[in-house]
PQR file of N, CA, C, O and H, with PARSE charges and radii, in Angstrom:
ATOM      1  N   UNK A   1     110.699  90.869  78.747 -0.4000 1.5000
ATOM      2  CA  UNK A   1     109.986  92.063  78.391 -0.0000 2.0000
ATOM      3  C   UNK A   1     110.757  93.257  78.933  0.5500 1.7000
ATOM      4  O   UNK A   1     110.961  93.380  80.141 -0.5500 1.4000
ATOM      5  N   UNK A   2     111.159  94.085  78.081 -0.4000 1.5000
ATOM      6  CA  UNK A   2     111.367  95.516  78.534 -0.0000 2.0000
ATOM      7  C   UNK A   2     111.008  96.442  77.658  0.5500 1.7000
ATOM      8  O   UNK A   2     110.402  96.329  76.593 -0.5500 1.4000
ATOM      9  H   UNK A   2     110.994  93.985  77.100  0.4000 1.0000
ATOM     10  N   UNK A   3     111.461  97.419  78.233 -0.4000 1.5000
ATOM     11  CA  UNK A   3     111.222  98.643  77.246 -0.0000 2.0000
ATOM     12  C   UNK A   3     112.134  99.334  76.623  0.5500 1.7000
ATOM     13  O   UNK A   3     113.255  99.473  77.114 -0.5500 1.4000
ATOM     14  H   UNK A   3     111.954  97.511  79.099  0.4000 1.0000
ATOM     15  N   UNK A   4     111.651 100.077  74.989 -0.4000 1.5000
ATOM     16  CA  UNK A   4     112.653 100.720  74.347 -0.0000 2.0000
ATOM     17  C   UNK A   4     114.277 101.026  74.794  0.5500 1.7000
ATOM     18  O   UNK A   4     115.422 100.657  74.531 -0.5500 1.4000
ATOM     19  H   UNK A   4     110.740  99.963  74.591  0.4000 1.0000
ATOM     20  N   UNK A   5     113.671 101.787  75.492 -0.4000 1.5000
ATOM     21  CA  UNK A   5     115.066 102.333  76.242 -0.0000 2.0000
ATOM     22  C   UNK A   5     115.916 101.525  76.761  0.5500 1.7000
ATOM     23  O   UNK A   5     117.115 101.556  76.481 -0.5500 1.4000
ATOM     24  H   UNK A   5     112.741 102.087  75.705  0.4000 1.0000
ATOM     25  N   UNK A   6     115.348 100.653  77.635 -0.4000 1.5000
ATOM     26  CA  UNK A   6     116.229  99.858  78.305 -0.0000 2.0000
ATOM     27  C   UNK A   6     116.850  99.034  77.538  0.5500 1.7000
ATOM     28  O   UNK A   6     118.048  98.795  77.689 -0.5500 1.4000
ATOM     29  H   UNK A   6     114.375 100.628  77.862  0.4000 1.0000
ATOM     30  N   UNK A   7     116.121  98.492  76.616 -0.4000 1.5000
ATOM     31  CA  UNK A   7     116.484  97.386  75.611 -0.0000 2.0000
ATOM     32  C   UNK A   7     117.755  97.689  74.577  0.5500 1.7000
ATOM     33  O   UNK A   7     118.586  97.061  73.920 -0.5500 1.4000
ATOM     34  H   UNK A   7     115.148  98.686  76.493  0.4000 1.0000
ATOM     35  N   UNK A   8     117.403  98.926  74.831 -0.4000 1.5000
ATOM     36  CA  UNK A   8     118.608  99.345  73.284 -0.0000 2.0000
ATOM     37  C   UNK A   8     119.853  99.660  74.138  0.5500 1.7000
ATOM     38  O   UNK A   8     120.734  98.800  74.136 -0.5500 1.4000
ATOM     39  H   UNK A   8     116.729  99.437  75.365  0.4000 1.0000
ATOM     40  N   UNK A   9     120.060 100.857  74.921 -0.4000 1.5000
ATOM     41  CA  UNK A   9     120.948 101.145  76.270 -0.0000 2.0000
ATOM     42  C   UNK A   9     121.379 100.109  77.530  0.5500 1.7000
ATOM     43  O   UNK A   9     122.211 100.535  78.330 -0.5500 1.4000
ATOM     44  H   UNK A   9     119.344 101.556  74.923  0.4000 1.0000
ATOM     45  N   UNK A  10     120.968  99.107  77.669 -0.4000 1.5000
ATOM     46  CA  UNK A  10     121.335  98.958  78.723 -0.0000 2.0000
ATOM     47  C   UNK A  10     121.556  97.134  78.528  0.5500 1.7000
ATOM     48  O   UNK A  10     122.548  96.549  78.963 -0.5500 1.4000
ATOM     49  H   UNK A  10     120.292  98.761  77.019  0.4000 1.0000
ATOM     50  N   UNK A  11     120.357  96.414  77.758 -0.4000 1.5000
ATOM     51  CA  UNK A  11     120.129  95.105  77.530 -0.0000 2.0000
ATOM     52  C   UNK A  11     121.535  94.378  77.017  0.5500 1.7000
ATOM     53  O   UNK A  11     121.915  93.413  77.679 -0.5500 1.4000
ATOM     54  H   UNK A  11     119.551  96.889  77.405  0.4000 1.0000
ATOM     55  N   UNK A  12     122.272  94.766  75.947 -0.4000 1.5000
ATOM     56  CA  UNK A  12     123.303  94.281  74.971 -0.0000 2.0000
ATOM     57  C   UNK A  12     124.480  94.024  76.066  0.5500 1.7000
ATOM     58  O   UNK A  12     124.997  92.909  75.999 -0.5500 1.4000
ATOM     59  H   UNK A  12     121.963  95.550  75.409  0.4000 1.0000
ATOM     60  N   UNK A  13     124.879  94.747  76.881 -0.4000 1.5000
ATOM     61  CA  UNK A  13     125.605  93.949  78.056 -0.0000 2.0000
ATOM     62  C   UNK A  13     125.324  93.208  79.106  0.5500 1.7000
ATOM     63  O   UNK A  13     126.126  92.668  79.869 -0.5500 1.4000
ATOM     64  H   UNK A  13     124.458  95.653  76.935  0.4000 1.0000
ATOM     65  N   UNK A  14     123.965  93.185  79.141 -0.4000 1.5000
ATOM     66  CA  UNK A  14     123.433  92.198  80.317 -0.0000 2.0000
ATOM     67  C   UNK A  14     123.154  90.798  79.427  0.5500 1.7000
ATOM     68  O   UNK A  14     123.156  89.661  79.898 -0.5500 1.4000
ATOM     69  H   UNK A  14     123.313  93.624  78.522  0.4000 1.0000
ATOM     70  N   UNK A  15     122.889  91.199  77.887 -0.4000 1.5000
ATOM     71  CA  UNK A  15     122.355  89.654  77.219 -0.0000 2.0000
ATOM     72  C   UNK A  15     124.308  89.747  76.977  0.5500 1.7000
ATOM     73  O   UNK A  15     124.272  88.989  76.007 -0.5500 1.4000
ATOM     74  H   UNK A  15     122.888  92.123  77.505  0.4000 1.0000
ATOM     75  N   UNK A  16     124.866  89.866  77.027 -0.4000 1.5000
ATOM     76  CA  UNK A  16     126.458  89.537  76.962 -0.0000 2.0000
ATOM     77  C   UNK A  16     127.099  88.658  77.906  0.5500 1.7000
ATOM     78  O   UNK A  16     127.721  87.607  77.749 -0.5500 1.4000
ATOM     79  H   UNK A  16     124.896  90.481  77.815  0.4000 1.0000
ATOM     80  N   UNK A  17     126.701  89.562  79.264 -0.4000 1.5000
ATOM     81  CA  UNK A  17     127.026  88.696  80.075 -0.0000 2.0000
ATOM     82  C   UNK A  17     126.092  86.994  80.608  0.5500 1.7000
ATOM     83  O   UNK A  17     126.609  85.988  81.093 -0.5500 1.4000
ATOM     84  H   UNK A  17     126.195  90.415  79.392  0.4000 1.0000
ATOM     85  N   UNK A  18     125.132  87.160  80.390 -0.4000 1.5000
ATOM     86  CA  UNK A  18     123.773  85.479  80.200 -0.0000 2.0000
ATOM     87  C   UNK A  18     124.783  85.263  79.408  0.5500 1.7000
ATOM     88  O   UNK A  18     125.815  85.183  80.074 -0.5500 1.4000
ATOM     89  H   UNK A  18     124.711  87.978  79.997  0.4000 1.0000
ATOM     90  N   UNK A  19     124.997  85.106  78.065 -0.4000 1.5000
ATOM     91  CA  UNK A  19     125.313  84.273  77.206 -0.0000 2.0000
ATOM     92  C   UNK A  19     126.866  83.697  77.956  0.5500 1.7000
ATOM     93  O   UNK A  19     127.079  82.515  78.230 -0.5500 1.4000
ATOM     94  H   UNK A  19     124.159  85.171  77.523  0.4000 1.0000
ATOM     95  N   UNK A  20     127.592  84.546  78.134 -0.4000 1.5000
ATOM     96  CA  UNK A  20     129.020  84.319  78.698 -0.0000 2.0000
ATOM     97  C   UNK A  20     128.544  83.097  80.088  0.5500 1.7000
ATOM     98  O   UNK A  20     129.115  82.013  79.970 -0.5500 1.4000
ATOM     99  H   UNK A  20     127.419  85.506  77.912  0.4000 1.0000
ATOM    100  N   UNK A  21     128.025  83.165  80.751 -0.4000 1.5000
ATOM    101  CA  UNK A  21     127.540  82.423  81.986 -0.0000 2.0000
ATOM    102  C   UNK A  21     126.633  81.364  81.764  0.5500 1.7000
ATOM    103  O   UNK A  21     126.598  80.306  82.392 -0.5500 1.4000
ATOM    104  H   UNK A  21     127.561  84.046  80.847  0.4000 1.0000
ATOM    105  N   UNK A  22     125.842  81.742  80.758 -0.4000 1.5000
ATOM    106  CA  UNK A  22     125.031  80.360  80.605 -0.0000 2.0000
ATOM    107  C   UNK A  22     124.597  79.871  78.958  0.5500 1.7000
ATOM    108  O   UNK A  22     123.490  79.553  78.525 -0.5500 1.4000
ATOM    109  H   UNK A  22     125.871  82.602  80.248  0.4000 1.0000
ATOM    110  N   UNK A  23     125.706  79.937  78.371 -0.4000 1.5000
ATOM    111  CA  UNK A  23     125.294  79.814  77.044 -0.0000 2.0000
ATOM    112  C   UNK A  23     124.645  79.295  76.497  0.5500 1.7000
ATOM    113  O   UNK A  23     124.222  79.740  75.430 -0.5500 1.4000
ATOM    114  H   UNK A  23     126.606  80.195  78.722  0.4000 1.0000
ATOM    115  N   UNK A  24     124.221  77.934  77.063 -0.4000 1.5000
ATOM    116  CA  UNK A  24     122.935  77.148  76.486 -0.0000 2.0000
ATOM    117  C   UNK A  24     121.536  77.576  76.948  0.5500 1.7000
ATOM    118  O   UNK A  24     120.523  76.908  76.743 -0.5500 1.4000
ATOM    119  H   UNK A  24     124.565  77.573  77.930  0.4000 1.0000
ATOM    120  N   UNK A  25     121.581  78.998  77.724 -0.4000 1.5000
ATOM    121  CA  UNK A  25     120.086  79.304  78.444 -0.0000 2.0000
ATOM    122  C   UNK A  25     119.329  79.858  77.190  0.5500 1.7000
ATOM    123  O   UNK A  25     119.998  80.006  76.167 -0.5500 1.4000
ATOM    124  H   UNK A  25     122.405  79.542  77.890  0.4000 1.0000
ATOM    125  N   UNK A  26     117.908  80.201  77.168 -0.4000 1.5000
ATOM    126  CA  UNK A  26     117.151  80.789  75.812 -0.0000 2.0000
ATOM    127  C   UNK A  26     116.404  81.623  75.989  0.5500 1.7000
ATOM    128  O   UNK A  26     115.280  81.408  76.442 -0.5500 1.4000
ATOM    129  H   UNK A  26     117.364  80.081  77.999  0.4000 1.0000
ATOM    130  N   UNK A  27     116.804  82.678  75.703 -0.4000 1.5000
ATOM    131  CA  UNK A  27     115.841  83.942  75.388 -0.0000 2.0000
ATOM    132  C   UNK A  27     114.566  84.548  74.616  0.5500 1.7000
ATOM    133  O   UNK A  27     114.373  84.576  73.401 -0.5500 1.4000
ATOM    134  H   UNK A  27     117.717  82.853  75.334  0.4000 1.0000
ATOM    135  N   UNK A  28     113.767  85.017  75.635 -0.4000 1.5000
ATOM    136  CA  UNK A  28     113.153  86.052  74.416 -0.0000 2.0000
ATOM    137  C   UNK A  28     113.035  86.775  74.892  0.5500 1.7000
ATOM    138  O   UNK A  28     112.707  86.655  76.073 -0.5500 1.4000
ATOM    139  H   UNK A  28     113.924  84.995  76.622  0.4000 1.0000
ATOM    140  N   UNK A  29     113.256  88.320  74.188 -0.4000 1.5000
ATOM    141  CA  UNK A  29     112.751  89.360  74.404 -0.0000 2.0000
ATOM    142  C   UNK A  29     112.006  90.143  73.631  0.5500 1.7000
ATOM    143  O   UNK A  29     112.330  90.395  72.471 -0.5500 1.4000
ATOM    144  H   UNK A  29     113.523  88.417  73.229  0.4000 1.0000
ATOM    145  N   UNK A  30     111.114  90.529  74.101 -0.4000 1.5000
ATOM    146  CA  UNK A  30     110.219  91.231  73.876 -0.0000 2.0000
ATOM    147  C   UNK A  30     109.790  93.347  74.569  0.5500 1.7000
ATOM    148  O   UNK A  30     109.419  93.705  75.687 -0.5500 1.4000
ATOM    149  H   UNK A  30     110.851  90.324  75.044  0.4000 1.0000
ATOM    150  N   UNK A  31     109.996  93.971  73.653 -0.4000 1.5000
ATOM    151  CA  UNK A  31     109.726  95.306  74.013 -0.0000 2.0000
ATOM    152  C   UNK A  31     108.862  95.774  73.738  0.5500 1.7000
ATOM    153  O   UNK A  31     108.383  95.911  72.612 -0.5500 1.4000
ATOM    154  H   UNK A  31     110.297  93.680  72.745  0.4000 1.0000
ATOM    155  N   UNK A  32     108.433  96.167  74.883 -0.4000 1.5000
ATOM    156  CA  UNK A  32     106.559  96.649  75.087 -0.0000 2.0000
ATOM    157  C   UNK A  32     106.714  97.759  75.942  0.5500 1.7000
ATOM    158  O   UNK A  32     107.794  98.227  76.301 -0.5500 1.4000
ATOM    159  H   UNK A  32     108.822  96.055  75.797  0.4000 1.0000
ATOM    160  N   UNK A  33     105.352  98.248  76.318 -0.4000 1.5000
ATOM    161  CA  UNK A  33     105.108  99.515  76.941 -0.0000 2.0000
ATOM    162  C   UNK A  33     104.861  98.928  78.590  0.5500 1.7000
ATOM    163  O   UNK A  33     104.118  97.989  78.874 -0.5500 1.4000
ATOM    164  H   UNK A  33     104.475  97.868  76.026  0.4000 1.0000
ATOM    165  N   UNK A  34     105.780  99.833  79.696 -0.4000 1.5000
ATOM    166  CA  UNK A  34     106.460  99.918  80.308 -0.0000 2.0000
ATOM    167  C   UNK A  34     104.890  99.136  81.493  0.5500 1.7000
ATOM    168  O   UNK A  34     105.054  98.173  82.241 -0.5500 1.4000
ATOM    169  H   UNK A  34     106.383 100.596  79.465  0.4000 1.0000
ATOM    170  N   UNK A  35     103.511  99.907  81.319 -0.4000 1.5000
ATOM    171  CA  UNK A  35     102.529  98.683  82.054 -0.0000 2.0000
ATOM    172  C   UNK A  35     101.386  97.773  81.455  0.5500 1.7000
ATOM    173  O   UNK A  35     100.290  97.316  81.776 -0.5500 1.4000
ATOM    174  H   UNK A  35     103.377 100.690  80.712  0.4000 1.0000
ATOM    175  N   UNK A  36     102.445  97.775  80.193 -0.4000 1.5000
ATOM    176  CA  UNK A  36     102.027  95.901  80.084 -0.0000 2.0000
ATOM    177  C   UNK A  36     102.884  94.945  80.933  0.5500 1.7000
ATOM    178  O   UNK A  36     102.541  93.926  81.532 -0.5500 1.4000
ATOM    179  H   UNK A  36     103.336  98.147  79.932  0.4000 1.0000
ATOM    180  N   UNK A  37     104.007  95.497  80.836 -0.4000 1.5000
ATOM    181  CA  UNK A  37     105.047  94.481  81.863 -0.0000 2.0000
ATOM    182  C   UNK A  37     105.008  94.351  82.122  0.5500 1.7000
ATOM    183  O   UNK A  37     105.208  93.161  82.364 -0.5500 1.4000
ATOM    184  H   UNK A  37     104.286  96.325  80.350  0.4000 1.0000
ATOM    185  N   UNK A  38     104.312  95.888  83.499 -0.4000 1.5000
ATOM    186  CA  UNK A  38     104.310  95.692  85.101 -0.0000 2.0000
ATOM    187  C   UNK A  38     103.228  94.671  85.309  0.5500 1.7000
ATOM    188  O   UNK A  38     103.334  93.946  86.298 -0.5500 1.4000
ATOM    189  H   UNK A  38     104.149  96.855  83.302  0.4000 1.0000
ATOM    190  N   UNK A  39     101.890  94.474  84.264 -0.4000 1.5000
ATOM    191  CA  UNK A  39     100.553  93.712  84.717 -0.0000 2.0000
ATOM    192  C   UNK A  39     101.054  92.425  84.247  0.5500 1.7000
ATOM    193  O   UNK A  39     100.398  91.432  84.564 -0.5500 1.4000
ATOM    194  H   UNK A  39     101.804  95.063  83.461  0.4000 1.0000
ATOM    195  N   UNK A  40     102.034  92.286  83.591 -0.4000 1.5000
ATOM    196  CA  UNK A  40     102.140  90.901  82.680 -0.0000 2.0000
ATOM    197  C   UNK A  40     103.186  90.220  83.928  0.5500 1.7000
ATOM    198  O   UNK A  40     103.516  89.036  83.994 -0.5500 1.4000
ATOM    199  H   UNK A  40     102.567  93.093  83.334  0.4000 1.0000
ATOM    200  N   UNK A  41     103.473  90.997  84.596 -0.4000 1.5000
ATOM    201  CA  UNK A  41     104.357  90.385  86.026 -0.0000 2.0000
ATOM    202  C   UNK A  41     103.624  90.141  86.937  0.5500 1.7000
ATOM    203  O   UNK A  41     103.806  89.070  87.514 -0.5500 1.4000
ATOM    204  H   UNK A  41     103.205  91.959  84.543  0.4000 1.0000
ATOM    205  N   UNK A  42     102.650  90.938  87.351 -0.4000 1.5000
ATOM    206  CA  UNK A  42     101.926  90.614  88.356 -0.0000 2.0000
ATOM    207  C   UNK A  42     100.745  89.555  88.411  0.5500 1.7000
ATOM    208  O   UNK A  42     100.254  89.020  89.405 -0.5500 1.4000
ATOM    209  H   UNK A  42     102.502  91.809  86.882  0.4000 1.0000
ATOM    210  N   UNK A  43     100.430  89.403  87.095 -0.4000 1.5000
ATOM    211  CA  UNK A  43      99.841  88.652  86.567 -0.0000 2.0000
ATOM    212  C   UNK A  43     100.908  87.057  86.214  0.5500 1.7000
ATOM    213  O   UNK A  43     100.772  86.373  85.199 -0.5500 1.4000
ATOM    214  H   UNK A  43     100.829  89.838  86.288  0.4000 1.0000
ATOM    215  N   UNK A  44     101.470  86.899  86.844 -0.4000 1.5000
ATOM    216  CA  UNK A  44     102.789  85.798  86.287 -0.0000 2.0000
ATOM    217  C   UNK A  44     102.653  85.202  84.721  0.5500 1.7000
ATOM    218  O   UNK A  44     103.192  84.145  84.394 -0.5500 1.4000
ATOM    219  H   UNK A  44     101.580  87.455  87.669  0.4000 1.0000
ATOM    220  N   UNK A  45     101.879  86.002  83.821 -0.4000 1.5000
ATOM    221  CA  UNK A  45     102.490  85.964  82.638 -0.0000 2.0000
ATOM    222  C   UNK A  45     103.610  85.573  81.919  0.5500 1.7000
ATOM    223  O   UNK A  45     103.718  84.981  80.845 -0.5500 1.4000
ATOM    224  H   UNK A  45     101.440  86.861  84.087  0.4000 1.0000
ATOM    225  N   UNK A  46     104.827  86.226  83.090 -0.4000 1.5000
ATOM    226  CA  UNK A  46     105.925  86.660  82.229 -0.0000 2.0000
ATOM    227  C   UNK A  46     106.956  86.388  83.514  0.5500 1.7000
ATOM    228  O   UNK A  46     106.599  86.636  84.666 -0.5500 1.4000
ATOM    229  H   UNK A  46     104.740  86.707  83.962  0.4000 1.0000
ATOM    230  N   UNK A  47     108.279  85.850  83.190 -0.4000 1.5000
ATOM    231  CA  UNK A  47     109.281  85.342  84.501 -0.0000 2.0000
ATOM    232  C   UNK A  47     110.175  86.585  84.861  0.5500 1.7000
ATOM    233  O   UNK A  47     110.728  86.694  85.956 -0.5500 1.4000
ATOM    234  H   UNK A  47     108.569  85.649  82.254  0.4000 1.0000
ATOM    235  N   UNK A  48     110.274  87.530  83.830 -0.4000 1.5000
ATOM    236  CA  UNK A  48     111.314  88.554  84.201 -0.0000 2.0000
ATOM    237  C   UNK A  48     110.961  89.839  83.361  0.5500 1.7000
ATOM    238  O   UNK A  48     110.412  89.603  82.284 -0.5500 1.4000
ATOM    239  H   UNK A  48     109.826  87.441  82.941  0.4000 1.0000
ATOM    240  N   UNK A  49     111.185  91.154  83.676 -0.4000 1.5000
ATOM    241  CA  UNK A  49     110.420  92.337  83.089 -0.0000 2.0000
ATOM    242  C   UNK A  49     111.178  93.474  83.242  0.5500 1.7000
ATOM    243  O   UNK A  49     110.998  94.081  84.297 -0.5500 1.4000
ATOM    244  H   UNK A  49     111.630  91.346  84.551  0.4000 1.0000
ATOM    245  N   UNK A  50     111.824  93.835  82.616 -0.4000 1.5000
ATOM    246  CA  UNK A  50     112.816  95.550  83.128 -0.0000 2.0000
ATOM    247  C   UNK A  50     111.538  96.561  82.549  0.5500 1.7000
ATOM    248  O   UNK A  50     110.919  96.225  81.539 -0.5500 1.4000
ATOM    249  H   UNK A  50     111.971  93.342  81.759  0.4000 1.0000
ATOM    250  N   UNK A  51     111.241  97.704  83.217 -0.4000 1.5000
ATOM    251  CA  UNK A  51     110.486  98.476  83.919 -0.0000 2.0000
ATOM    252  C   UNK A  51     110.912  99.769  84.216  0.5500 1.7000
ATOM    253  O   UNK A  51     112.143  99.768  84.217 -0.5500 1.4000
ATOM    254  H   UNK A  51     111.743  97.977  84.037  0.4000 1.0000
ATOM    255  N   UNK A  52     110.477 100.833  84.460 -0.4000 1.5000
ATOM    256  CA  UNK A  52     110.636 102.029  84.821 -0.0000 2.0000
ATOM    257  C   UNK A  52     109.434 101.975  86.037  0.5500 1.7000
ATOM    258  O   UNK A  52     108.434 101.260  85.978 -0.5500 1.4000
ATOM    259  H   UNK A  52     109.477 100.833  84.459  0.4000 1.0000
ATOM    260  N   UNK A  53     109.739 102.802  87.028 -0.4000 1.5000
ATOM    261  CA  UNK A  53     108.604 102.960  87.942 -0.0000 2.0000
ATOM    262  C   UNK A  53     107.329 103.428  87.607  0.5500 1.7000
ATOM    263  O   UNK A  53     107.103 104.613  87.366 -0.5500 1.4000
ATOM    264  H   UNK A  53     110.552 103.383  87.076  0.4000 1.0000
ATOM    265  N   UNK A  54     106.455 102.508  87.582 -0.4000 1.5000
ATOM    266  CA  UNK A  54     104.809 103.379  86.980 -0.0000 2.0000
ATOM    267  C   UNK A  54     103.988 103.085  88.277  0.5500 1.7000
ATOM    268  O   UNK A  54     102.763 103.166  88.187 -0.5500 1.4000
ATOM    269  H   UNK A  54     106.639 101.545  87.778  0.4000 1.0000
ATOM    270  N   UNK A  55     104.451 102.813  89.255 -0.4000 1.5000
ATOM    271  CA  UNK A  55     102.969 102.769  90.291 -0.0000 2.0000
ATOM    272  C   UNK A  55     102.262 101.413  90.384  0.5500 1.7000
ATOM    273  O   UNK A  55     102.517 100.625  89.472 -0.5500 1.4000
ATOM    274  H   UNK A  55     105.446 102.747  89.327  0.4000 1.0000
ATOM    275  N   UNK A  56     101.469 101.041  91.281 -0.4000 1.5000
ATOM    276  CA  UNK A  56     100.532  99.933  91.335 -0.0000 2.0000
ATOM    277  C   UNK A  56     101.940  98.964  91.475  0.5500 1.7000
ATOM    278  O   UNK A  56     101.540  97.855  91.121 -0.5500 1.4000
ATOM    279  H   UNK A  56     101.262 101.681  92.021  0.4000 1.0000
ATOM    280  N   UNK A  57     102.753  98.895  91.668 -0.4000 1.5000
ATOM    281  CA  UNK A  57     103.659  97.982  91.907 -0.0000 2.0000
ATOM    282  C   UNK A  57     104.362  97.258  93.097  0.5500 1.7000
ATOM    283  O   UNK A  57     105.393  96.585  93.106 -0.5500 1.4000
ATOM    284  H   UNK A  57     103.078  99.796  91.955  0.4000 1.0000
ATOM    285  N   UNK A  58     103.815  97.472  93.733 -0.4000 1.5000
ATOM    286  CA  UNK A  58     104.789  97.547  94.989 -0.0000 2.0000
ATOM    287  C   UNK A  58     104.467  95.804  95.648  0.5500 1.7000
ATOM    288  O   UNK A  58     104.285  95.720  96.862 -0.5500 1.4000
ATOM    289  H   UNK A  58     102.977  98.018  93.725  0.4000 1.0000
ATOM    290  N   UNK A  59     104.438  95.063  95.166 -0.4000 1.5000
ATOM    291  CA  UNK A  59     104.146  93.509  95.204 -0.0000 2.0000
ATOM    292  C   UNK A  59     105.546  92.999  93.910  0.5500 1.7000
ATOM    293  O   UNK A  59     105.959  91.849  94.055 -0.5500 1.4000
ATOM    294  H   UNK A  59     104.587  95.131  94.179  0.4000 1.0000
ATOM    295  N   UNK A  60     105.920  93.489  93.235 -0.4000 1.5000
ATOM    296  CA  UNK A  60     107.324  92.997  92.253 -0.0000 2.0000
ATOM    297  C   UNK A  60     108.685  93.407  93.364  0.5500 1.7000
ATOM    298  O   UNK A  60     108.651  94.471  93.982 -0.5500 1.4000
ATOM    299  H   UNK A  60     105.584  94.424  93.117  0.4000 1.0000
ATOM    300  N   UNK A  61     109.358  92.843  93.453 -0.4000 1.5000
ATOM    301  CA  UNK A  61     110.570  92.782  93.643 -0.0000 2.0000
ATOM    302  C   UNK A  61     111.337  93.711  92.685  0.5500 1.7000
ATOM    303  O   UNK A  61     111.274  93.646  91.458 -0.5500 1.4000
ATOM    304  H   UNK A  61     109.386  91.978  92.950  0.4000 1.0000
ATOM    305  N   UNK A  62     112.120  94.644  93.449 -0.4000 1.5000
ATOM    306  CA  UNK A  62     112.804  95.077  92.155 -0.0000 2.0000
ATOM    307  C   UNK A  62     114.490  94.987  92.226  0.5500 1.7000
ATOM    308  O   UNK A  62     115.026  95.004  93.334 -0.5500 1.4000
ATOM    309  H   UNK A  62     112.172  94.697  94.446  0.4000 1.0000
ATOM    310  N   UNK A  63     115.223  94.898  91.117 -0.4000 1.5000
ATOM    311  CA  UNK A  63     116.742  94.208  91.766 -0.0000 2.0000
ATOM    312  C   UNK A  63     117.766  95.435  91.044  0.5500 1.7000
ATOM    313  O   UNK A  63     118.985  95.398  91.210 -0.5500 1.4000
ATOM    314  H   UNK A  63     114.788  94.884  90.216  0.4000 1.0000
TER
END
């Protein structure tokens, strides 16, 4: 899960480099609004989430 922005700017070299490192791993992504993520993380919904800072967060790890 991420968002617009991130997904279009920033995602295409990070899903470049996964594929280069683990080519048989499997994706999905999904782009949503920035706190569905944050609840769909905290909620363990979801294994991984790029994010912008919205608050109520401070229990996620951020890398």
């Amino acid at each position: 899960m991420t968002g617009e922005t991130l997904l279009a700017y920033k995602m295409p070299q990070v899903l470049q480099r996964v594929k280069q490192r683990a080519p048989h791993v499997r994706l999905s992504l999904q782009s949503l609004n920035c706190y569905v993520i944050r609840d769909a993380l905290l909620s363990d919904e979801v294994d991984l989430g790029g994010v912008y800072r919205v608050g109520n967060d401070l229990s996620l790890i951020h890398i």
